[in-house]
C-alpha positions in Angstrom: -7.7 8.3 -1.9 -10.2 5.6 -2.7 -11.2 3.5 0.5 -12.8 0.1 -0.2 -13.8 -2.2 2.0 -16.0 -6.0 1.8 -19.5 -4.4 1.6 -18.6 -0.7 1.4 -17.0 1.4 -1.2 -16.4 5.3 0.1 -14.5 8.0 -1.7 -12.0 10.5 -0.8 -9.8 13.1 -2.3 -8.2 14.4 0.7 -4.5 12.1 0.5 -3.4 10.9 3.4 -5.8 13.0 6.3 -8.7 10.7 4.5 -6.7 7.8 5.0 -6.2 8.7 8.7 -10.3 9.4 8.6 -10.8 6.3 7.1 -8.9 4.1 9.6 -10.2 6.2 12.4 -14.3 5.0 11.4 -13.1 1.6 10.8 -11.9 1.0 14.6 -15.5 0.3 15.7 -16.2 -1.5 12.6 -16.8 -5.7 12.0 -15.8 -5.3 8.4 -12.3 -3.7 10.0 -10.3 -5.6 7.0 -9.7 -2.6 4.8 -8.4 -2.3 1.5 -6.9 0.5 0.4 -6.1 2.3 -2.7 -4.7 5.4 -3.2 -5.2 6.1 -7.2 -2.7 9.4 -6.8 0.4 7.9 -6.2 -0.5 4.5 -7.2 -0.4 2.4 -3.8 -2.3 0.1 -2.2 -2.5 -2.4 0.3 -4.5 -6.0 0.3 -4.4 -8.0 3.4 -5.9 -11.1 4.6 -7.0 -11.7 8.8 -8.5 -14.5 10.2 -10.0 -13.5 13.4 -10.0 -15.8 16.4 -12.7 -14.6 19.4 -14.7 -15.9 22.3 -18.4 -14.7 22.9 -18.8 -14.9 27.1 -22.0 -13.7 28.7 -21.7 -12.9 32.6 -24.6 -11.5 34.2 -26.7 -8.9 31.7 -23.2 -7.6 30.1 -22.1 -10.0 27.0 -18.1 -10.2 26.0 -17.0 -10.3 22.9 -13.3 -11.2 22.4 -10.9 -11.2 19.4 -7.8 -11.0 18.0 -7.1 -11.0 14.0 -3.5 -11.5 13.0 -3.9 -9.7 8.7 -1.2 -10.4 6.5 -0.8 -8.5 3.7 -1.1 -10.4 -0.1 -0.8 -7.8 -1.7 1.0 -4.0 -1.3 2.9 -1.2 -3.2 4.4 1.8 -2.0 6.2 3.4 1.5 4.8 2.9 4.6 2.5 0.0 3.7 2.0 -2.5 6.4 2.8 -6.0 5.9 1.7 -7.7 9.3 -0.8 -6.1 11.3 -3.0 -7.3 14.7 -6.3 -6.4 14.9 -8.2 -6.9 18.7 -11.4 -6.1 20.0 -13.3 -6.3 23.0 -17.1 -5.7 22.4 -19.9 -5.3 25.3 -23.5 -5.3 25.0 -25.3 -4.4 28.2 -29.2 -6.5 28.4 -31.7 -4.8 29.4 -33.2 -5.9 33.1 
């Protein structure tokens, strides 16, 4: 299983426990939009978001809101999403 994302490039041989692994680090992570390619059983799966998100600062704690709808250009194989939502809520805490 090759894992690629904008920005990152990370390998893995263990089929589809890497892919689980993979999805599981990119929860927390901006660059979320992950392409995937699994060079074993040739499929792969392309898709394009555009996220939509407020920024909201009340008090010392700082919001950040989204939601990315990702369409998929591009996919081959079983299980391969085609539409997926993406949300996140973010909080930074300032320092007093």
């Amino acid at each position: 299983m090759i894992v690629a994302r904008p920005g990152f490039a990370e390998g893995d041989d263990s089929g589809a426990a890497g892919a689980a692994d993979a999805a599981a680090a990119n929860a927390n992570n901006p660059l979320a939009n992950m392409i995937a390619f699994n060079i074993e059983d040739s499929t792969f799966n392309v898709p394009l978001g555009i996220r939509l998100g407020k920024v909201v600062k009340s008090g010392r704690t700082v919001f950040n809101m989204f939601i990315e709808p990702q369409f998929t250009i591009l996919h081959k194989g079983v299980g391969q999403p085609e539409v997926q939502i993406f949300t996140a809520l973010n909080m930074q805490f300032l320092p007093k």
